[in-house]
mmCIF file of the N, C-alpha and C atoms, coordinates in Angstrom:
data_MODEL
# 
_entry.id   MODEL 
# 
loop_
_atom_site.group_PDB 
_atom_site.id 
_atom_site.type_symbol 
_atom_site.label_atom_id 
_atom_site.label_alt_id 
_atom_site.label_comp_id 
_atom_site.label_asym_id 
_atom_site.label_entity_id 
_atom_site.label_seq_id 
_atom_site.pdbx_PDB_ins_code 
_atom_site.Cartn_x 
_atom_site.Cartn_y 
_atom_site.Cartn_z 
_atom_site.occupancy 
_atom_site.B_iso_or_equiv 
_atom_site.pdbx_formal_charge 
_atom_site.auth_seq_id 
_atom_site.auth_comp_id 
_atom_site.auth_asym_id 
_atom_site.auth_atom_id 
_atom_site.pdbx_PDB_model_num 
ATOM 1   N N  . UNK A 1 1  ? 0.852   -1.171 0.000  1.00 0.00 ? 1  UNK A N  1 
ATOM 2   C CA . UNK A 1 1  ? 0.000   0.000  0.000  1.00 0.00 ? 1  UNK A CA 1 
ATOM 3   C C  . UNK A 1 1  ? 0.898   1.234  0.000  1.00 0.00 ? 1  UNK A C  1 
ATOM 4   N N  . UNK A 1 2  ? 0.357   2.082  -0.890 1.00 0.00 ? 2  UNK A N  1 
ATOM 5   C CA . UNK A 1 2  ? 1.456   3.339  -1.082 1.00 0.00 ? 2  UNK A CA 1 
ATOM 6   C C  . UNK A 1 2  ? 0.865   4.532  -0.050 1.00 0.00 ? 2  UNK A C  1 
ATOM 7   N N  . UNK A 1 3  ? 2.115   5.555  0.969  1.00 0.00 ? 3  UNK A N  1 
ATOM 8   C CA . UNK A 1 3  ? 1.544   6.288  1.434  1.00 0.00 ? 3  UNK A CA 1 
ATOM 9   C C  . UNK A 1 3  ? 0.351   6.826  1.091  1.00 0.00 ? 3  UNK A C  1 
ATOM 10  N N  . UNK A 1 4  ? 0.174   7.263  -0.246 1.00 0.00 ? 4  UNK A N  1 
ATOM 11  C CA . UNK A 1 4  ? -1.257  7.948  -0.444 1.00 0.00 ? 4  UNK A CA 1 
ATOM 12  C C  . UNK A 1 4  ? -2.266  7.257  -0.279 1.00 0.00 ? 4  UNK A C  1 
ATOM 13  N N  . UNK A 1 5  ? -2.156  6.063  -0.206 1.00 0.00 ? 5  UNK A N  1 
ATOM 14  C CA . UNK A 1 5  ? -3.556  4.830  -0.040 1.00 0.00 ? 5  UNK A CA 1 
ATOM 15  C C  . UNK A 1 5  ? -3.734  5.023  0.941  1.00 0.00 ? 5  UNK A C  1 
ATOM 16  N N  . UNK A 1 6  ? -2.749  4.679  2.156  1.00 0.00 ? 6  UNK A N  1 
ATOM 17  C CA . UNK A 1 6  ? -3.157  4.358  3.401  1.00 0.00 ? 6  UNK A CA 1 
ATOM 18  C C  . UNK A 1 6  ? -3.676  6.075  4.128  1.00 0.00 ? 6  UNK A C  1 
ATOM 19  N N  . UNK A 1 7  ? -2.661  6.970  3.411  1.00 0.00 ? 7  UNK A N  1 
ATOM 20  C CA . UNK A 1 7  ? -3.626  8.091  4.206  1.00 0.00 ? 7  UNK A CA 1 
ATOM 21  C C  . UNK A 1 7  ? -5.121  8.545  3.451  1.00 0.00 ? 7  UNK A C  1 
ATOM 22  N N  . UNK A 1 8  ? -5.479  8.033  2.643  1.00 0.00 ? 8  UNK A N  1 
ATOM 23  C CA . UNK A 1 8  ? -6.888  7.949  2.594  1.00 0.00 ? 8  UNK A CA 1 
ATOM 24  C C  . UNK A 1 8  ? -7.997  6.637  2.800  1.00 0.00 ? 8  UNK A C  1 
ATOM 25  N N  . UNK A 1 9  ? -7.284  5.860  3.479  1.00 0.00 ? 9  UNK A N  1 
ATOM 26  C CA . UNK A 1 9  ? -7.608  4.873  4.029  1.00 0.00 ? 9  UNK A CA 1 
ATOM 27  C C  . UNK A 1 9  ? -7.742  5.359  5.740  1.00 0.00 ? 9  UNK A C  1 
ATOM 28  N N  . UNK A 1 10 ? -6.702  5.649  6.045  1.00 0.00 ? 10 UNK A N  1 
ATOM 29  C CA . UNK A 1 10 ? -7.198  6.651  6.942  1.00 0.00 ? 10 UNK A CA 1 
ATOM 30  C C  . UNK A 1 10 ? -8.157  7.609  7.307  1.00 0.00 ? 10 UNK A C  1 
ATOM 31  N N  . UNK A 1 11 ? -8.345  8.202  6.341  1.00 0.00 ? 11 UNK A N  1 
ATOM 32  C CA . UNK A 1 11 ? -9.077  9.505  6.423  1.00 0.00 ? 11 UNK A CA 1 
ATOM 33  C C  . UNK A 1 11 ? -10.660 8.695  6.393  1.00 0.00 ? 11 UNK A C  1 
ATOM 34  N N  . UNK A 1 12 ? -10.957 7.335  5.382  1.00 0.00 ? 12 UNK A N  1 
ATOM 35  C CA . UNK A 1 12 ? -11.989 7.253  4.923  1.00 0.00 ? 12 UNK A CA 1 
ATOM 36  C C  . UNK A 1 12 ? -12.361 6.637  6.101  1.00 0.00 ? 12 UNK A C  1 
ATOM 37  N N  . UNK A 1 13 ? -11.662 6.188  7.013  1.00 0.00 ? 13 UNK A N  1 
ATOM 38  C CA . UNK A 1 13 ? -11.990 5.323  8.591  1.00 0.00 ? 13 UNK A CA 1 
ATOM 39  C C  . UNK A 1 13 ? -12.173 6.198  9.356  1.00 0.00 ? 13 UNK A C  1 
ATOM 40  N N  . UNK A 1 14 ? -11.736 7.248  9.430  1.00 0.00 ? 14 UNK A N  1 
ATOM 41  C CA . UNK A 1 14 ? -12.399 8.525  10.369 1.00 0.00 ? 14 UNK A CA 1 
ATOM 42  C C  . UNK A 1 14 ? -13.525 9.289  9.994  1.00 0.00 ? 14 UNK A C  1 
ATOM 43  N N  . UNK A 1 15 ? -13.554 9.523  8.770  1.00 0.00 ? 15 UNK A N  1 
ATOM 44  C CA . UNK A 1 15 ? -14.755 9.686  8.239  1.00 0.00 ? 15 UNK A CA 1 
ATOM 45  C C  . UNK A 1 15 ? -16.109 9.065  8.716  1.00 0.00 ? 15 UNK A C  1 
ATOM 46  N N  . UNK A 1 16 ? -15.946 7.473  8.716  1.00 0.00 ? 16 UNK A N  1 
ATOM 47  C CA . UNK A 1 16 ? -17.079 6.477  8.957  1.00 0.00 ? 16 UNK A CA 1 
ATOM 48  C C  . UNK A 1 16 ? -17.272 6.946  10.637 1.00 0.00 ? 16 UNK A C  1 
ATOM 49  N N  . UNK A 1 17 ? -16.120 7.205  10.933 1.00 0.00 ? 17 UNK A N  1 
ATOM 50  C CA . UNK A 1 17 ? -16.217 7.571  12.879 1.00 0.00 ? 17 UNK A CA 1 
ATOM 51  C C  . UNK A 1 17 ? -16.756 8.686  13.070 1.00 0.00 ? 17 UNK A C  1 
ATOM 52  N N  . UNK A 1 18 ? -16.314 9.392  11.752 1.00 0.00 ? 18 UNK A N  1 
ATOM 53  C CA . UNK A 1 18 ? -17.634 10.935 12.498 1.00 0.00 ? 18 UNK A CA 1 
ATOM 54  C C  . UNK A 1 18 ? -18.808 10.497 12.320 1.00 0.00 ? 18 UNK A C  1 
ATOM 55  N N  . UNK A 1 19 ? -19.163 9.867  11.033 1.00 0.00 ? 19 UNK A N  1 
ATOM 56  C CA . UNK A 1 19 ? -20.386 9.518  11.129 1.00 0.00 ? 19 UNK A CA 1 
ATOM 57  C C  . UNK A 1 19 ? -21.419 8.635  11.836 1.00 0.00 ? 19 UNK A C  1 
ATOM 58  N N  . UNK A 1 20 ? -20.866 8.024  12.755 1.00 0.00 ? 20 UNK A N  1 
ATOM 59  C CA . UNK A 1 20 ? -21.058 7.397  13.897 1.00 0.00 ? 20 UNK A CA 1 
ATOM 60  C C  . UNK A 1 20 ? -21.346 8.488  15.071 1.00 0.00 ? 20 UNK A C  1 
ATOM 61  N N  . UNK A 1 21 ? -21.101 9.635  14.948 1.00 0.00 ? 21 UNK A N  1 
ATOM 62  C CA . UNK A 1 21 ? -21.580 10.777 16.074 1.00 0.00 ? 21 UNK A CA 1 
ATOM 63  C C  . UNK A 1 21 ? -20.259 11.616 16.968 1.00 0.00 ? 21 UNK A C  1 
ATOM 64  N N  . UNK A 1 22 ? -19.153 10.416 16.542 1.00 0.00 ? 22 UNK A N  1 
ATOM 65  C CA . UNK A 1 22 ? -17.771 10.898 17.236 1.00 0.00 ? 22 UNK A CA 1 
ATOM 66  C C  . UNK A 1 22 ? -17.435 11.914 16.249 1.00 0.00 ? 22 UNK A C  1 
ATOM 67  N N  . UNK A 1 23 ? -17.749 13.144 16.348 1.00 0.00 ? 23 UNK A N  1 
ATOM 68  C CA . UNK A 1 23 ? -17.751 14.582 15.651 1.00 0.00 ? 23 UNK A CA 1 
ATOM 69  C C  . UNK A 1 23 ? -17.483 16.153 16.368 1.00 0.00 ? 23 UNK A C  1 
ATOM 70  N N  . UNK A 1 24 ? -17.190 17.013 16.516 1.00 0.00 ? 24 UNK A N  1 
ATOM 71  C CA . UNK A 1 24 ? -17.016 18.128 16.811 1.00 0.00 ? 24 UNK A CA 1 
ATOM 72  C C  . UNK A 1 24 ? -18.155 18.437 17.455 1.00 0.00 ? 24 UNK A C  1 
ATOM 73  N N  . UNK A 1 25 ? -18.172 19.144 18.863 1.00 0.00 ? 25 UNK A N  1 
ATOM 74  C CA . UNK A 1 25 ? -19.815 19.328 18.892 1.00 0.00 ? 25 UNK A CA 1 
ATOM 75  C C  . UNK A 1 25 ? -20.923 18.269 19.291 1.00 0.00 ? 25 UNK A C  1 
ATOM 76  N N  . UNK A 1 26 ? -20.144 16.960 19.086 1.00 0.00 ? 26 UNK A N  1 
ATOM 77  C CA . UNK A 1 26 ? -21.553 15.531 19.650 1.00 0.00 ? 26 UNK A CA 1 
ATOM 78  C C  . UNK A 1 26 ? -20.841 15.403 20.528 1.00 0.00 ? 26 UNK A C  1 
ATOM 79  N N  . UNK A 1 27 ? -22.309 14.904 21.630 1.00 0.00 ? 27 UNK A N  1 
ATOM 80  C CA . UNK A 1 27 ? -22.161 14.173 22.952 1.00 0.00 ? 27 UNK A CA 1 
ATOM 81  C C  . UNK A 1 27 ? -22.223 12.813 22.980 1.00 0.00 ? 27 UNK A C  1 
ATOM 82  N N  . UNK A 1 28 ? -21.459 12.041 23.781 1.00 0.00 ? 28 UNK A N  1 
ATOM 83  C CA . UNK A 1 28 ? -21.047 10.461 23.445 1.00 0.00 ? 28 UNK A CA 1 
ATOM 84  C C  . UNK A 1 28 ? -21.241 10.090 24.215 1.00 0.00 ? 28 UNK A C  1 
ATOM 85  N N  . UNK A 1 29 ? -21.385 9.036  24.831 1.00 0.00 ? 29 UNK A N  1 
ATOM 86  C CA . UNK A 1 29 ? -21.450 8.101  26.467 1.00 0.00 ? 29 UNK A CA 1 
ATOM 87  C C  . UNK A 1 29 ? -20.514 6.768  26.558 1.00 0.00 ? 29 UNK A C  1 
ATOM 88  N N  . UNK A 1 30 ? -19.751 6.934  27.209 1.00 0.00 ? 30 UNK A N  1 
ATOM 89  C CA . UNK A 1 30 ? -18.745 5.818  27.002 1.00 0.00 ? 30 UNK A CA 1 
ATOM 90  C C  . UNK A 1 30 ? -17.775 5.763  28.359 1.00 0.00 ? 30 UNK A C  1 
ATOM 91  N N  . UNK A 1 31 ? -17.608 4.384  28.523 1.00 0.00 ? 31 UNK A N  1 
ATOM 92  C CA . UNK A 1 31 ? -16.761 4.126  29.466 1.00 0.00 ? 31 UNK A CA 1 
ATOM 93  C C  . UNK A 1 31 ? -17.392 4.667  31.183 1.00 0.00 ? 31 UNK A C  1 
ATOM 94  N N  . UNK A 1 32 ? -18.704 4.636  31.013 1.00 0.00 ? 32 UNK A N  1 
ATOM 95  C CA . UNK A 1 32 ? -19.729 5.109  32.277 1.00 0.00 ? 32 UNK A CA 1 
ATOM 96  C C  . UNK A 1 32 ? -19.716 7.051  32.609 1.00 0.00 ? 32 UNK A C  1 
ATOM 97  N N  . UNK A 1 33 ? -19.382 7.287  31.409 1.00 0.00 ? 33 UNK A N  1 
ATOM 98  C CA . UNK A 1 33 ? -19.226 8.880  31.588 1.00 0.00 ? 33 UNK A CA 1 
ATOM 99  C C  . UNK A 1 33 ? -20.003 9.260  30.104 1.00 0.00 ? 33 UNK A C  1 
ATOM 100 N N  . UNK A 1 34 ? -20.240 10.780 30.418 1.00 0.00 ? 34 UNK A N  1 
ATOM 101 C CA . UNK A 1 34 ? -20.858 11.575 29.168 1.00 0.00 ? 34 UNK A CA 1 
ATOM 102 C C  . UNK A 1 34 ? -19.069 12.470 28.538 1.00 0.00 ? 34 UNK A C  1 
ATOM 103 N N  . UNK A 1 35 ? -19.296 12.525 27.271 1.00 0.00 ? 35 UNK A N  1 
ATOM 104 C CA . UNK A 1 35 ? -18.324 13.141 26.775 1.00 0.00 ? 35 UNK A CA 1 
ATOM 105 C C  . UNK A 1 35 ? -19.086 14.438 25.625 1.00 0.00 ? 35 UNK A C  1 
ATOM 106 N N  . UNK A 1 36 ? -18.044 15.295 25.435 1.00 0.00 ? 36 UNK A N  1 
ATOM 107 C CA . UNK A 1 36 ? -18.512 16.109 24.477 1.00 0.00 ? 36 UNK A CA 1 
ATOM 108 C C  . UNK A 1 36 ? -17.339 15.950 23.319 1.00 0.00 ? 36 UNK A C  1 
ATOM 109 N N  . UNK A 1 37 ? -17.604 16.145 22.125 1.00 0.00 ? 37 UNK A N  1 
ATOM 110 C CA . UNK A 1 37 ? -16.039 14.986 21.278 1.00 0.00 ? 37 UNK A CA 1 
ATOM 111 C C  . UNK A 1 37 ? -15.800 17.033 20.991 1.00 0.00 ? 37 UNK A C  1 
ATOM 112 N N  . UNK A 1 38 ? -14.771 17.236 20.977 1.00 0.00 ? 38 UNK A N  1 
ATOM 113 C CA . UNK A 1 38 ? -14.143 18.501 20.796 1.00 0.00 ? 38 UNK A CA 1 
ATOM 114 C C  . UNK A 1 38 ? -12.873 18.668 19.465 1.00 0.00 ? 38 UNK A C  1 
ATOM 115 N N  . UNK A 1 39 ? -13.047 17.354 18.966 1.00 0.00 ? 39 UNK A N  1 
ATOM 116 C CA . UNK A 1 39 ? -12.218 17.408 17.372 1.00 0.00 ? 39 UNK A CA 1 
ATOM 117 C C  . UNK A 1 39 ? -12.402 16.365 16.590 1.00 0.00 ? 39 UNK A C  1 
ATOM 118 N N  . UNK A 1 40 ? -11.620 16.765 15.596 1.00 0.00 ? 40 UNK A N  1 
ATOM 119 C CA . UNK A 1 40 ? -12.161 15.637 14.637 1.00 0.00 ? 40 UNK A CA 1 
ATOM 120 C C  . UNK A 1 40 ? -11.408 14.554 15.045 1.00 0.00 ? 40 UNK A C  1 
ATOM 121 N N  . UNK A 1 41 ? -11.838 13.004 15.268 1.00 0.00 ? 41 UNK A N  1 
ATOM 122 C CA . UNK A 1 41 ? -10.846 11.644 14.877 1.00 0.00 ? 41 UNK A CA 1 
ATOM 123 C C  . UNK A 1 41 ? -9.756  12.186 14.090 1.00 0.00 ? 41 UNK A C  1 
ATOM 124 N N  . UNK A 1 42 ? -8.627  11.147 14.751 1.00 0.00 ? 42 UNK A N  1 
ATOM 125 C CA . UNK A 1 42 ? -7.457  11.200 14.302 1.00 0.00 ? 42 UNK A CA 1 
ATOM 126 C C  . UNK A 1 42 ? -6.912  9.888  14.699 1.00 0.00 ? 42 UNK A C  1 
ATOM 127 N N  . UNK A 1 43 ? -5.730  9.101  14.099 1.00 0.00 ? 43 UNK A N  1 
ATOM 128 C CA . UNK A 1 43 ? -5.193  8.287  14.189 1.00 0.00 ? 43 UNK A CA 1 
ATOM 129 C C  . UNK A 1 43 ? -4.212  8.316  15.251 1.00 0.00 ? 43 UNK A C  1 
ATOM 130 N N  . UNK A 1 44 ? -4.024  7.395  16.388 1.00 0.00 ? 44 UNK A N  1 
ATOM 131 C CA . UNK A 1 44 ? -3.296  7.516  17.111 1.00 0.00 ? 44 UNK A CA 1 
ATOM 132 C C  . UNK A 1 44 ? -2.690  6.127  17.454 1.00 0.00 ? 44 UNK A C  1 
ATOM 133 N N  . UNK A 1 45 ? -1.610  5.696  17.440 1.00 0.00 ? 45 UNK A N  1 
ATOM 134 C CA . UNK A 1 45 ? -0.901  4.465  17.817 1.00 0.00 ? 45 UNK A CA 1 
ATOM 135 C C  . UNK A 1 45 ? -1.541  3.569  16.655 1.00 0.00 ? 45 UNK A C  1 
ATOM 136 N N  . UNK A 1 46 ? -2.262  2.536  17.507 1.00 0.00 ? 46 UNK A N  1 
ATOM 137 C CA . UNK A 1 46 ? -3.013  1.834  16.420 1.00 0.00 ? 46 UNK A CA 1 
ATOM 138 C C  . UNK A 1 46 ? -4.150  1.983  16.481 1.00 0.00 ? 46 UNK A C  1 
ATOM 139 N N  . UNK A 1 47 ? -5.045  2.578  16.602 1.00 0.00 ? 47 UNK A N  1 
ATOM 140 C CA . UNK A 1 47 ? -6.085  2.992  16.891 1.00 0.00 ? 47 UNK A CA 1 
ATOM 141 C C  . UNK A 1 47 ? -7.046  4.570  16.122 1.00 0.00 ? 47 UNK A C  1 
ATOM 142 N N  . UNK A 1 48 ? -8.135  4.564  16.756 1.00 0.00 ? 48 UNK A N  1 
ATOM 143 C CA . UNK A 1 48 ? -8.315  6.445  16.199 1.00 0.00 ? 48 UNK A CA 1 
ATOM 144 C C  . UNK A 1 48 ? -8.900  7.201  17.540 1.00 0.00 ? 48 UNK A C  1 
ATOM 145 N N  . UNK A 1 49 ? -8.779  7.801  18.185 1.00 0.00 ? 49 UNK A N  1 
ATOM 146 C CA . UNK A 1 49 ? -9.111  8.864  19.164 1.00 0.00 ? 49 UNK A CA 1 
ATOM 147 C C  . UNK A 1 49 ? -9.757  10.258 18.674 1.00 0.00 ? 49 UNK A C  1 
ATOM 148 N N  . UNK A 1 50 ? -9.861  10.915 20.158 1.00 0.00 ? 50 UNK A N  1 
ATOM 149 C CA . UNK A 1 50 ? -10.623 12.315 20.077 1.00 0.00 ? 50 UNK A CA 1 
ATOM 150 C C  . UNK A 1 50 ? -10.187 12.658 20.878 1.00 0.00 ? 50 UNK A C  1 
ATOM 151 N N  . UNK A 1 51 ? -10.152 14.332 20.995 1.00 0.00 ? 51 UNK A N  1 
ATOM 152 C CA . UNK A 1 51 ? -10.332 14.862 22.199 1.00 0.00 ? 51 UNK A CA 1 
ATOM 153 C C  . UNK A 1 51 ? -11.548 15.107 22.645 1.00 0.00 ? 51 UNK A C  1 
ATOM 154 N N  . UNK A 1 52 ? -11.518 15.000 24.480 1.00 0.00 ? 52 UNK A N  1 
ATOM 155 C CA . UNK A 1 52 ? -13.176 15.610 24.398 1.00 0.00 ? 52 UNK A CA 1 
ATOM 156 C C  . UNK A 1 52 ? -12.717 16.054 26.238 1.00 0.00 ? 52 UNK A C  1 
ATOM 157 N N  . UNK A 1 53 ? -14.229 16.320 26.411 1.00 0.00 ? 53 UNK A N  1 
ATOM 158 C CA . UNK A 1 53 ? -14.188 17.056 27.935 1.00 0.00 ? 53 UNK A CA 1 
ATOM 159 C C  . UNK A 1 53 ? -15.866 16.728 28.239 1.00 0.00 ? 53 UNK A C  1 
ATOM 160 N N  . UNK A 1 54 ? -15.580 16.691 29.788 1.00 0.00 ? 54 UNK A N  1 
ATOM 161 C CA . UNK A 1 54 ? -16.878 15.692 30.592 1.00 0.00 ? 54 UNK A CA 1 
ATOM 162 C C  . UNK A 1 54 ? -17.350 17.343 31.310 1.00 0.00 ? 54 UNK A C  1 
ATOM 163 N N  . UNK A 1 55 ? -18.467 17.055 31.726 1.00 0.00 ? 55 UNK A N  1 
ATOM 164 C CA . UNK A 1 55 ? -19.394 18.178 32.355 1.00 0.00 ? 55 UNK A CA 1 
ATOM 165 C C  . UNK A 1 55 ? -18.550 18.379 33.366 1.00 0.00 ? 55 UNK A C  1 
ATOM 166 N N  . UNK A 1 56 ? -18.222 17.016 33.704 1.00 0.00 ? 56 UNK A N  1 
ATOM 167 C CA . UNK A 1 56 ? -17.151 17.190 35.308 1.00 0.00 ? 56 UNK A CA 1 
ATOM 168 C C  . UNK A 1 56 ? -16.304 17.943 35.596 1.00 0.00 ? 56 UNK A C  1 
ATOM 169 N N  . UNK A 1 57 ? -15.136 17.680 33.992 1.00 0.00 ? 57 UNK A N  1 
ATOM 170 C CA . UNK A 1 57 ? -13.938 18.172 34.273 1.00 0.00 ? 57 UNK A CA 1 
ATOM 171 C C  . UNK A 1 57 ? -13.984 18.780 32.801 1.00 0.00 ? 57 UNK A C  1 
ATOM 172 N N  . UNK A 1 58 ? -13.042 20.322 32.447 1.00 0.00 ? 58 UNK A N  1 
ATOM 173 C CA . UNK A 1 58 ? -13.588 21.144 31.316 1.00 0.00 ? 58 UNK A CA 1 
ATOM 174 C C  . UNK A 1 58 ? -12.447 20.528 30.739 1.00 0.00 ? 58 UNK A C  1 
ATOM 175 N N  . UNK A 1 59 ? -11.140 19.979 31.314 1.00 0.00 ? 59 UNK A N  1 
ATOM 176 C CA . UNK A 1 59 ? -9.832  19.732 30.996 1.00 0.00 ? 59 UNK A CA 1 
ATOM 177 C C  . UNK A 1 59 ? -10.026 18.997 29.694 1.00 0.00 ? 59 UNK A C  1 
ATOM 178 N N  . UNK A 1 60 ? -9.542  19.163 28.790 1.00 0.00 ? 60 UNK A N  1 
ATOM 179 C CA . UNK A 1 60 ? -9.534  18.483 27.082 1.00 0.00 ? 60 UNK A CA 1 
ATOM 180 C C  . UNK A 1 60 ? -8.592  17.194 27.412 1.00 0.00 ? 60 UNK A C  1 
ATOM 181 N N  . UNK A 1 61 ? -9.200  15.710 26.933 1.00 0.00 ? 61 UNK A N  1 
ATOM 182 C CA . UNK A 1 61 ? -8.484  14.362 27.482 1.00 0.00 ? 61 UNK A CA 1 
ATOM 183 C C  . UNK A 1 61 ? -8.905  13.715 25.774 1.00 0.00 ? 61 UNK A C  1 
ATOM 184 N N  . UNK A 1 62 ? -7.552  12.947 26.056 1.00 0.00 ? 62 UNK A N  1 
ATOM 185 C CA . UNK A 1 62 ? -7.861  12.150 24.784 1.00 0.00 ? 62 UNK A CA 1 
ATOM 186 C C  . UNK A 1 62 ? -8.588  11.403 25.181 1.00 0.00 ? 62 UNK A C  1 
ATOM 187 N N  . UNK A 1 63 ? -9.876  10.528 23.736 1.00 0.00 ? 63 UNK A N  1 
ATOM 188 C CA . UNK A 1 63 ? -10.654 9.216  24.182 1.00 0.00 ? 63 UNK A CA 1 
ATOM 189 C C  . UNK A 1 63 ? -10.296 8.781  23.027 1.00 0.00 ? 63 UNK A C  1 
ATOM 190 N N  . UNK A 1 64 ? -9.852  7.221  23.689 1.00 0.00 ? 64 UNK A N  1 
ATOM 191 C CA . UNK A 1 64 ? -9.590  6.405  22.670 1.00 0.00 ? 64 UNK A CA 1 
ATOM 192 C C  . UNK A 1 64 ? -10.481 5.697  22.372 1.00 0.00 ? 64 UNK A C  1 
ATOM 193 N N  . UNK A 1 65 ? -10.755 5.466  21.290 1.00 0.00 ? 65 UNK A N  1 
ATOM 194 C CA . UNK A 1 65 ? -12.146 4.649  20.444 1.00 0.00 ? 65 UNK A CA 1 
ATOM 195 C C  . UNK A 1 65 ? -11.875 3.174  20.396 1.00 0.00 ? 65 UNK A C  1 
ATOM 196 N N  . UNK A 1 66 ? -12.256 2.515  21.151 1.00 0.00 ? 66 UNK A N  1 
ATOM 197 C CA . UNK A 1 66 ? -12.386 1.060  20.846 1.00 0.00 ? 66 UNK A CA 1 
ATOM 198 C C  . UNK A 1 66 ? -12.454 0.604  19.262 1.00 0.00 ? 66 UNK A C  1 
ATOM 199 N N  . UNK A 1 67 ? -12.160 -0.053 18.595 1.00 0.00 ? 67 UNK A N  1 
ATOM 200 C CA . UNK A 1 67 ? -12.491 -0.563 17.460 1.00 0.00 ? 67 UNK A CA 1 
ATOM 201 C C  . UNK A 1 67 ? -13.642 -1.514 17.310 1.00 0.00 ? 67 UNK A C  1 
ATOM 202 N N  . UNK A 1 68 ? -13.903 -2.125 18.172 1.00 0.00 ? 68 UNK A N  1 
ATOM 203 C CA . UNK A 1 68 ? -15.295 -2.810 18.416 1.00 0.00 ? 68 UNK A CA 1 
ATOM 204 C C  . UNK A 1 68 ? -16.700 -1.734 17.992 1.00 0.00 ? 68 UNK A C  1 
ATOM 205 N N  . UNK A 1 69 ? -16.734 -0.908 18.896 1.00 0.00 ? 69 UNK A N  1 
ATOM 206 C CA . UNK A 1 69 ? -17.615 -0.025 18.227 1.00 0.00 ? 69 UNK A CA 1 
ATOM 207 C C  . UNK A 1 69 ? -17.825 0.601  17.437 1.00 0.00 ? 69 UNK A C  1 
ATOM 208 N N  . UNK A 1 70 ? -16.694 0.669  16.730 1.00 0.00 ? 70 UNK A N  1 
ATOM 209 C CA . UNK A 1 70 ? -16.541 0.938  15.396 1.00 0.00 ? 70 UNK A CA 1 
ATOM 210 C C  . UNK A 1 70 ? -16.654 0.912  14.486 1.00 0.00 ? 70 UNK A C  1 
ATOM 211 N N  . UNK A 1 71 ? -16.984 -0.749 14.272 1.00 0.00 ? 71 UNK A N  1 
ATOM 212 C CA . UNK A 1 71 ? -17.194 -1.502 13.237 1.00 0.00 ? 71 UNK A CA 1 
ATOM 213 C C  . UNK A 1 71 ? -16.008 -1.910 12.430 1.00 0.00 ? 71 UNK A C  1 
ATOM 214 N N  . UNK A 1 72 ? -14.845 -1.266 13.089 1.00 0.00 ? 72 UNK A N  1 
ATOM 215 C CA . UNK A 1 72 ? -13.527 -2.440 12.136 1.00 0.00 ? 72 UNK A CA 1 
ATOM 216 C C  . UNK A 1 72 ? -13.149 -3.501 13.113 1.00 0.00 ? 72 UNK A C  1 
ATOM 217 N N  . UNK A 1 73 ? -12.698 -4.615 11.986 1.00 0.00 ? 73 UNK A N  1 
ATOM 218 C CA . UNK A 1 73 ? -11.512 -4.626 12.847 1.00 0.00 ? 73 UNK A CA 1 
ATOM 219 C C  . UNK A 1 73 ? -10.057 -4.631 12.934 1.00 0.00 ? 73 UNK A C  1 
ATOM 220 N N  . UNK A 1 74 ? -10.229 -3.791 12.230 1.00 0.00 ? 74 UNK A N  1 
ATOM 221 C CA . UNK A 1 74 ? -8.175  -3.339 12.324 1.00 0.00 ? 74 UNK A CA 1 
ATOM 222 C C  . UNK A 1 74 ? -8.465  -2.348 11.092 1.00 0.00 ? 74 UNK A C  1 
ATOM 223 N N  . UNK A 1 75 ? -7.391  -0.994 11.831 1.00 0.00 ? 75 UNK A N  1 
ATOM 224 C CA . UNK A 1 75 ? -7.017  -0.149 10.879 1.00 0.00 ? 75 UNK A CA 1 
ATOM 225 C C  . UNK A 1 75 ? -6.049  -0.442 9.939  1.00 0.00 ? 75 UNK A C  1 
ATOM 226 N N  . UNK A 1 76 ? -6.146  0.618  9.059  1.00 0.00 ? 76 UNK A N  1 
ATOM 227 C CA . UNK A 1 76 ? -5.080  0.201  7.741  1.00 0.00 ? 76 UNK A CA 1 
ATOM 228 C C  . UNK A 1 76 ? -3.548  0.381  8.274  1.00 0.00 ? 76 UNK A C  1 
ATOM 229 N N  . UNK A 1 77 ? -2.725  -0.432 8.004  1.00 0.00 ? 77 UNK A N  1 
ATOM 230 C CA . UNK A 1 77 ? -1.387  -0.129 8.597  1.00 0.00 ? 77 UNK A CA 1 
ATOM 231 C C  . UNK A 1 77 ? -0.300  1.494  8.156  1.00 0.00 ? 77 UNK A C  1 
ATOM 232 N N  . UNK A 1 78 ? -0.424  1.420  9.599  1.00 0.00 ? 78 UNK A N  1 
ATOM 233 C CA . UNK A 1 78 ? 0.374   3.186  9.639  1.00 0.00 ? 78 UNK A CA 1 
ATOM 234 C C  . UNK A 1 78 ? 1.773   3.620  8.838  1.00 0.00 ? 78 UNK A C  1 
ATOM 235 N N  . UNK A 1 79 ? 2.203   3.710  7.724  1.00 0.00 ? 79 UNK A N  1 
ATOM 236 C CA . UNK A 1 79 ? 3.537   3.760  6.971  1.00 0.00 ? 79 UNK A CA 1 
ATOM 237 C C  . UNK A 1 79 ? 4.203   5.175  7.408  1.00 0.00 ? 79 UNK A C  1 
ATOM 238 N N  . UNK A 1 80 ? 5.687   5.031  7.560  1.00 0.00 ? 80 UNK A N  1 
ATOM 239 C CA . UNK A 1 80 ? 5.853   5.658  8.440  1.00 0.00 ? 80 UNK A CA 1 
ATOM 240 C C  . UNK A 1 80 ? 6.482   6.650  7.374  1.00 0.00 ? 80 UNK A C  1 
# 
């Protein structure tokens, strides 16, 4: 897979994650807490994350997205 594949292989897997509600602006429930997602998905390690912030605490925390809920299972491999 040539860099340009995989970074729109990328992009097209975050894409499917905003559209799932993990978006700028949506509220999420996960891990027994409410979240507010405060950016777009992004690829992180092996995985895709967000930032977000709880009513609780205003502090901006990464959330990492399970892939289960996701609907993959496995991202496209990260070329470095």
């Amino acid at each position: 897979m040539t860099t340009n594949e995989n970074m729109r292989s990328h992009t097209d897997v975050c894409g499917r994650i905003k559209e799932l509600g993990f978006a700028p602006s949506k509220r999420v429930r996960m891990y027994g807490e409410s979240f507010e997602i405060v950016s777009e998905p992004f690829p992180e390690g092996d995985g895709i994350s967000v930032y977000a912030i709880t009513g609780n605490d205003p502090q901006v925390r990464t959330l990492r997205l399970p892939l289960s809920i996701l609907g993959v299972r496995e991202l496209p491999v990260k070329v470095a």
